[in-house]
C-alpha positions as CSV (number, residue, x, y, z in Angstrom):
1,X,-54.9,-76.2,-27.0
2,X,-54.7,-73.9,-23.8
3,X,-51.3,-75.3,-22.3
4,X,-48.8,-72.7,-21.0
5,X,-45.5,-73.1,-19.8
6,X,-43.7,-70.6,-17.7
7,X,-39.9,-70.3,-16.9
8,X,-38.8,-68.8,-13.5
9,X,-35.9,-68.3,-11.7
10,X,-35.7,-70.9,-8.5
11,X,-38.5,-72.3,-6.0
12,X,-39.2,-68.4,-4.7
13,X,-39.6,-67.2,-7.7
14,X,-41.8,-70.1,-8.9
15,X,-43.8,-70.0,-5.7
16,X,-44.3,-65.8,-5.9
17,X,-45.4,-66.6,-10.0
18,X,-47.9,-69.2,-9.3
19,X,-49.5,-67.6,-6.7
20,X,-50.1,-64.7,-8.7
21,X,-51.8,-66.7,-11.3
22,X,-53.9,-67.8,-8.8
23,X,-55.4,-65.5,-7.5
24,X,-55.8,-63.9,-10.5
25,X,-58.1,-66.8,-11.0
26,X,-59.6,-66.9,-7.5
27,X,-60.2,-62.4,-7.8
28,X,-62.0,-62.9,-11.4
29,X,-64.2,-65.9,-11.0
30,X,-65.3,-64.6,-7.0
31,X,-66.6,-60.8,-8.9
32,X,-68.0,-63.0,-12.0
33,X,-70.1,-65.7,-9.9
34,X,-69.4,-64.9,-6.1
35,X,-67.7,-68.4,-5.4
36,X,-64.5,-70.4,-6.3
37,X,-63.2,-74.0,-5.2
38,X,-60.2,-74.5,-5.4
39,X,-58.3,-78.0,-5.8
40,X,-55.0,-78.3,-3.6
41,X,-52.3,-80.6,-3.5
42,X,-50.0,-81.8,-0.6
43,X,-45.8,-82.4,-0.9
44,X,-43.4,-79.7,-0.8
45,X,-44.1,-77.8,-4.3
46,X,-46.8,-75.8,-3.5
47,X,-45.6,-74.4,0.2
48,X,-44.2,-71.7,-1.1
49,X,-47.4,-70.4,-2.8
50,X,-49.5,-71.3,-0.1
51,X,-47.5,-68.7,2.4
52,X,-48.3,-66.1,-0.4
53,X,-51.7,-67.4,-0.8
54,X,-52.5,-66.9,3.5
55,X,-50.8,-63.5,3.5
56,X,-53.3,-62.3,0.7
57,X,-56.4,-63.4,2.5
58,X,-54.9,-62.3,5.6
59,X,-54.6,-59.0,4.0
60,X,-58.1,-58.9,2.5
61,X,-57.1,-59.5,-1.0
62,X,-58.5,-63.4,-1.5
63,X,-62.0,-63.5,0.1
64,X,-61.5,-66.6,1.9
65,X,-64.9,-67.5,2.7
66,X,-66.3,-67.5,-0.7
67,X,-64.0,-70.3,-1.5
68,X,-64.5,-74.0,-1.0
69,X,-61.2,-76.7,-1.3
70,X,-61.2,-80.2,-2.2
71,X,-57.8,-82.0,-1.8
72,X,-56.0,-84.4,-3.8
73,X,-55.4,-87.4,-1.9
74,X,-54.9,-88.8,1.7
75,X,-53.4,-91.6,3.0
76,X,-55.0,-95.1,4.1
77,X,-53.4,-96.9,7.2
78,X,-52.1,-94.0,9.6
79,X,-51.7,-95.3,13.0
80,X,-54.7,-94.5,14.9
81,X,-57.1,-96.0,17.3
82,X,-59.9,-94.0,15.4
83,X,-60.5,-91.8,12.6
84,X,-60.2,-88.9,14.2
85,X,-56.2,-90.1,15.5
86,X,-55.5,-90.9,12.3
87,X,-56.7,-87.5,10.9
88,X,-54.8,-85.6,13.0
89,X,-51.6,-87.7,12.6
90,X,-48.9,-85.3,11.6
91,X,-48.2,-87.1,8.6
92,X,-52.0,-87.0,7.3
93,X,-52.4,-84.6,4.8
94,X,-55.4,-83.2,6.7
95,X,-52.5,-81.7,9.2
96,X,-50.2,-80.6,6.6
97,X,-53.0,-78.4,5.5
98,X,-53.3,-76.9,8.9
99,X,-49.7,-76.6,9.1
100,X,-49.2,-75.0,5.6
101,X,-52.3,-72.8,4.4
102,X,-55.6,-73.0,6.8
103,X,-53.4,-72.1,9.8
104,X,-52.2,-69.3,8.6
105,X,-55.4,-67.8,7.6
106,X,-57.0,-65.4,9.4
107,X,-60.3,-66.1,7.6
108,X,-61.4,-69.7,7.0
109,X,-62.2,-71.1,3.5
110,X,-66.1,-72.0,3.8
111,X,-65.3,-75.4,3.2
112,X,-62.5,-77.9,3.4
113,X,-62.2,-81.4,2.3
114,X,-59.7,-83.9,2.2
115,X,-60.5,-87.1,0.6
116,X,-62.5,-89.6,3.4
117,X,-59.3,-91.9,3.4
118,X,-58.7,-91.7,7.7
119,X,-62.3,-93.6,7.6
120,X,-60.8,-97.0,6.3
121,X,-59.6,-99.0,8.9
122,X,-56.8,-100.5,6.7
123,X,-56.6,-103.9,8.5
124,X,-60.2,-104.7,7.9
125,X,-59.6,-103.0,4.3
126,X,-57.1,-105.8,3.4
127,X,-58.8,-108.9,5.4
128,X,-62.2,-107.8,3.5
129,X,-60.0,-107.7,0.0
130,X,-58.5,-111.1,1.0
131,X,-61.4,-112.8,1.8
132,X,-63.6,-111.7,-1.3
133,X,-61.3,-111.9,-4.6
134,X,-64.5,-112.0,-6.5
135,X,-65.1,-108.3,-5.2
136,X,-62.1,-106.0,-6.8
137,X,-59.2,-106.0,-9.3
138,X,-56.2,-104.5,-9.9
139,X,-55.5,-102.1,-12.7
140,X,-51.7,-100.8,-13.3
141,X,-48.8,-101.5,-15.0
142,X,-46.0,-101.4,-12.8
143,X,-45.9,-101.9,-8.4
144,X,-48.3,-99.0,-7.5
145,X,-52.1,-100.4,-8.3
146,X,-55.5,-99.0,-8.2
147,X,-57.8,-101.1,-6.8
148,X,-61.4,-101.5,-8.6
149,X,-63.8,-101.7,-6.5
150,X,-67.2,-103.8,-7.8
151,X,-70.6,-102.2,-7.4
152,X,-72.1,-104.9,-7.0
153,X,-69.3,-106.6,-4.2
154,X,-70.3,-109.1,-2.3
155,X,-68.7,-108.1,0.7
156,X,-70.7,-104.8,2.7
157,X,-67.1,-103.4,3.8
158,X,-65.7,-102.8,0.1
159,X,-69.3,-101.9,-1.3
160,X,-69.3,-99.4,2.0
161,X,-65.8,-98.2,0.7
162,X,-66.9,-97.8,-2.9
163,X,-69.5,-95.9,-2.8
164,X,-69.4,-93.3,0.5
165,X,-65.4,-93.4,0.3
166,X,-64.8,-92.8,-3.5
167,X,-68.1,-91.9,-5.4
168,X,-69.3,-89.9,-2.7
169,X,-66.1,-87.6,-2.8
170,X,-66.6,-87.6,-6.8
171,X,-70.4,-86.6,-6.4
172,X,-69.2,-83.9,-3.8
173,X,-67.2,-82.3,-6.4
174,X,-69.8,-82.7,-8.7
175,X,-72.3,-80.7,-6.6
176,X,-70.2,-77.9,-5.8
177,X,-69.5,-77.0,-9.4
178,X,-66.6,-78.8,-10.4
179,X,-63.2,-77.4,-9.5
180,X,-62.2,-73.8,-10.8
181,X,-58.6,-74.3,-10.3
182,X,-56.4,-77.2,-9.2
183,X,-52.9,-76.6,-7.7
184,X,-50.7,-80.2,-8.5
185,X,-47.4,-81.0,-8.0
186,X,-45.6,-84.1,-10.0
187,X,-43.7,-86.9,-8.6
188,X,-40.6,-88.4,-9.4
189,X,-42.0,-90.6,-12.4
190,X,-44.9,-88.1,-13.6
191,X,-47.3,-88.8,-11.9
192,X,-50.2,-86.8,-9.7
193,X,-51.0,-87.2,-6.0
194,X,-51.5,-91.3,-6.2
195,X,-52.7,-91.7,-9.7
196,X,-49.1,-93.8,-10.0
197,X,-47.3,-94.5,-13.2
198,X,-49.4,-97.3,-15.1
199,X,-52.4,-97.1,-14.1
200,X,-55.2,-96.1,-16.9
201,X,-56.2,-93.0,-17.2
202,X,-60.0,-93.6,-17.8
203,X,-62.7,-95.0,-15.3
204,X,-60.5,-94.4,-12.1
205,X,-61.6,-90.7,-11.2
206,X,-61.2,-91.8,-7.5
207,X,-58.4,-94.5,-6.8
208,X,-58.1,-97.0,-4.3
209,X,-54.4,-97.3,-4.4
210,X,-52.0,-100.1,-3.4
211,X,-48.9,-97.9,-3.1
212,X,-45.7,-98.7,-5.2
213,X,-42.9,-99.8,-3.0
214,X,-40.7,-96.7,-4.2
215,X,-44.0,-94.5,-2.8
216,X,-43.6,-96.4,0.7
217,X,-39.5,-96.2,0.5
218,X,-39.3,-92.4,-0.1
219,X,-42.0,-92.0,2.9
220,X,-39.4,-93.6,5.0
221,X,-36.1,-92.0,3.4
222,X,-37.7,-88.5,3.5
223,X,-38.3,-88.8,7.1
224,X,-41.8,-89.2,6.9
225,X,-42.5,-92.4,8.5
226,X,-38.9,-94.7,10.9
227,X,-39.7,-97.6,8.8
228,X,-41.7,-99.2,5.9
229,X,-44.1,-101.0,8.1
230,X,-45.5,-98.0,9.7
231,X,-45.8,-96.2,6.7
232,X,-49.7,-96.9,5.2
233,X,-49.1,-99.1,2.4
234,X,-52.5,-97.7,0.8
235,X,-54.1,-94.4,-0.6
236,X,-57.0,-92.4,-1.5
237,X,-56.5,-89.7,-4.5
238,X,-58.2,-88.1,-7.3
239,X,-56.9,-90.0,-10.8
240,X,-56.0,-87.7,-13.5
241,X,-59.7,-87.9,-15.2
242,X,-60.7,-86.2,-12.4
243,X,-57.7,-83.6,-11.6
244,X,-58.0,-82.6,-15.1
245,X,-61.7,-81.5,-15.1
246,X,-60.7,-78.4,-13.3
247,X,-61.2,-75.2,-15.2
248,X,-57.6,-74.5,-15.0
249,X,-55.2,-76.6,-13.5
250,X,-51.5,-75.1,-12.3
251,X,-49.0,-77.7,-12.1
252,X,-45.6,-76.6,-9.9
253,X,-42.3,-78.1,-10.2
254,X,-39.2,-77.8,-8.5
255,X,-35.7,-79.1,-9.1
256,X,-33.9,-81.4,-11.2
257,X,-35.5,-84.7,-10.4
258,X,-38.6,-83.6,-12.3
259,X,-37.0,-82.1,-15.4
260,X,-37.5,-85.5,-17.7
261,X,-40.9,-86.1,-16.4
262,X,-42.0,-83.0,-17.3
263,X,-40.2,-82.5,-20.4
264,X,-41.6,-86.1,-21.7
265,X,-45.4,-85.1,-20.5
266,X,-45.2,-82.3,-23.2
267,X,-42.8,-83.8,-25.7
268,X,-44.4,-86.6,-26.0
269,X,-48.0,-87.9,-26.7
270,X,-50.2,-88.7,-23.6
271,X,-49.1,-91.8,-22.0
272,X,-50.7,-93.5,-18.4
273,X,-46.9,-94.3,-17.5
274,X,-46.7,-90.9,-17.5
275,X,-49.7,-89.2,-15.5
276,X,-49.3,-85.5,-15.7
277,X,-49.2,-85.7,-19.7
278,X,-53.0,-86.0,-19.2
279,X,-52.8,-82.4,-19.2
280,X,-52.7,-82.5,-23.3
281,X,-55.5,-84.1,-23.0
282,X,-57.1,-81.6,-21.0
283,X,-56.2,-78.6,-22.7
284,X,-57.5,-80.3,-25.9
285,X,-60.6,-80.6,-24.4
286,X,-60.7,-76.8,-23.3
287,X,-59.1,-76.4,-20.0
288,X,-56.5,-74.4,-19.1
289,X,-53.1,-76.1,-18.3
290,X,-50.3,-74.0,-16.9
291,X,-46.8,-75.7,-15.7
292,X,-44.6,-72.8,-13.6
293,X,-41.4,-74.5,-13.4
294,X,-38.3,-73.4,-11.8
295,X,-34.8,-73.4,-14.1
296,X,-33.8,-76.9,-12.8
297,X,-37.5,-78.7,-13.3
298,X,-37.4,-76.8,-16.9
299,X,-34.3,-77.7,-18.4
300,X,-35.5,-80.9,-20.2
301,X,-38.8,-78.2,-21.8
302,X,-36.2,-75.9,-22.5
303,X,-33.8,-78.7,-24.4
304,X,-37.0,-79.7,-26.4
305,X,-38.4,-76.2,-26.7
306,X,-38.9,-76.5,-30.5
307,X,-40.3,-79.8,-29.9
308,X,-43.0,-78.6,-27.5
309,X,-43.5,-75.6,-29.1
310,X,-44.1,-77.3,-32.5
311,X,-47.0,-79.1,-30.5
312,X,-48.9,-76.0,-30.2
313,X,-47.2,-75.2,-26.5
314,X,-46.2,-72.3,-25.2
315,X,-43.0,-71.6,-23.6
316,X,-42.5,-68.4,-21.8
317,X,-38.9,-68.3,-19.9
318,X,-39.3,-65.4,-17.5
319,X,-35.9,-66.6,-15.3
320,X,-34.4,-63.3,-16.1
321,X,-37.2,-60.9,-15.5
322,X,-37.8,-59.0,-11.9
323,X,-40.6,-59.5,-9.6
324,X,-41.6,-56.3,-10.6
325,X,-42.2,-57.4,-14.3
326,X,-44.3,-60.1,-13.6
327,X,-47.8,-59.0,-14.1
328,X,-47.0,-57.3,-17.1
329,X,-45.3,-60.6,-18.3
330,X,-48.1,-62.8,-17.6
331,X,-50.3,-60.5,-19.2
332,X,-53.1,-60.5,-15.7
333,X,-56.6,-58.3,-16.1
334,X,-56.5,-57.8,-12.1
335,X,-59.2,-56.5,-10.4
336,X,-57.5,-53.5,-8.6
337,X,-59.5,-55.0,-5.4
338,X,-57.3,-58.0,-5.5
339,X,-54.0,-56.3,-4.9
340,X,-50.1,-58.3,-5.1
341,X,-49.2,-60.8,-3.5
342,X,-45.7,-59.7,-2.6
């Protein structure tokens, strides 16, 4: 099992670690094969590496235009006359990666994709679910549901939906290579981007998601969105089959409301109520899994430490260390081409 965890200070720290790590990963796989795509992930855990992420490109370190992206997720239901409104809604997650990495590049990445979700009108999406039962189900066990799609729906809207909204992004991935690396946050209860608590972890590599009323309520309480019925009650996201496929997947964590999700996700054995513990499964099946946590988001991995470790886990707490000890710590073969990231 390839599953790492390291230790740092606070969300800087965390930030300056994880960005190191990756492009580590972006400055070996570019000189081994010329290319790299790279997975990202919206919310606030990965702004911080994403500023040191633009200043290395912007310095010539990361060669931006050998790379090609794929996000996570991306909302259903913005307001919007059209798809291109709803795209560039400030709340899309098309616009926070403007706001937070591709706008602060210098140098493009060749390619960028968000998941197709601002192409679903989401008042035809529910009156086409509605009037054709027959057509879907839900999968989940708590509020938050993906919705199944049939290949074989009756209805042209939901087929249409199926297959050029959530295959299509699948096969995209597919053709480009698969994902090198793929940066994730975690939410509140575990889980990744929309793949919410419940729902199984097999057959849903791209979700249709009716969004748990918690989801919609922190949209709203976090400023997001004045009020529940303007936030989109439905997503598009990778599911954890999917996230998981990445060569090496770099899960970031801040703060203390994600210390007993993560804790349990390595503790414990993998469990769809909670998402992220896919990673064991992952890492069993060869990938690299690496959790860069800062002291609060740790203290439940450093309670069990024993525990986790016992699993065949590493735990590397390097809270105390310097910046300046960092690539010696984490044990990097740089290419000297690469540069810091400081």
């Amino acid at each position: 099992m390839s599953l790492k965890v390291i230790v740092t200070r606070d969300f800087d720290h965390m930030s300056e670690v994880a960005a190191e790590v990756v492009q580590d990963r972006i400055c070996r796989e570019i000189a081994a094969k010329g290319k790299f795509v790279l997975g990202l992930a919206t919310g606030n855990s990965p702004t911080g590496l994403y500023k040191f992420l633009a200043k290395a490109v912007n310095r010539g370190h990361v060669t931006a235009e050998r790379i090609t992206s794929f996000n996570l997720d991306e909302y259903v239901g913005l307001p919007g006359e059209n798809a291109q409104a709803r795209a560039l809604h400030r709340e899309s997650y098309s616009f926070f990666m403007i706001e937070e990495l591709v706008g602060l590049m210098r140098t493009k990445f060749s390619e960028t994709n968000v998941p197709w979700g601002c192409l679903i009108d989401q008042e035809k999406l529910v009156a086409e679910l509605q009037a054709n039962l027959g057509d879907w189900k839900e999968q989940g066990a708590y509020k938050g549901k993906a919705i199944v799609i049939s290949r074989q729906a009756k209805s042209e809207y939901l087929r249409w939906v199926r297959s050029e909204i959530l295959d299509a992004y699948d096969a995209k991935i597919k053709r480009s290579g698969g994902i090198d690396l793929h940066i994730i946050g975690v939410g509140g209860r575990g889980h990744v981007a929309f793949h919410e608590s419940g729902i199984p972890f097999t057959g849903n590599r791209m979700l249709l998601v009716k969004l748990d009323d918690n989801t919609v309520a922190n949209a709203v309480t976090d400023g997001h969105f004045a009020k529940a019925e303007d936030s989109p009650q439905y997503a598009i996201s990778m599911g954890t089959e999917l996230v998981y496929e990445a060569r090496c997947v770099v899960l970031l964590a801040s703060g203390k409301r994600k210390a007993e999700p993560v804790a349990t996700s390595l503790a414990e054995d993998p469990t769809d109520a909670v998402p992220i513990s896919y990673g064991q499964v992952g890492a069993k099946q060869g990938r690299d899994v690496i959790y860069v946590l800062d002291r609060e988001a740790a203290a439940g991995v450093l309670s069990q430490r024993a525990v986790i470790e016992k699993r065949g886990i590493t735990v590397e707490d390097i809270s105390d260390r310097s910046a300046a000890q960092r690539v010696e710590d984490l044990k990097f073969t740089r290419d000297p081409k690469c540069g810091m990231m400081g």
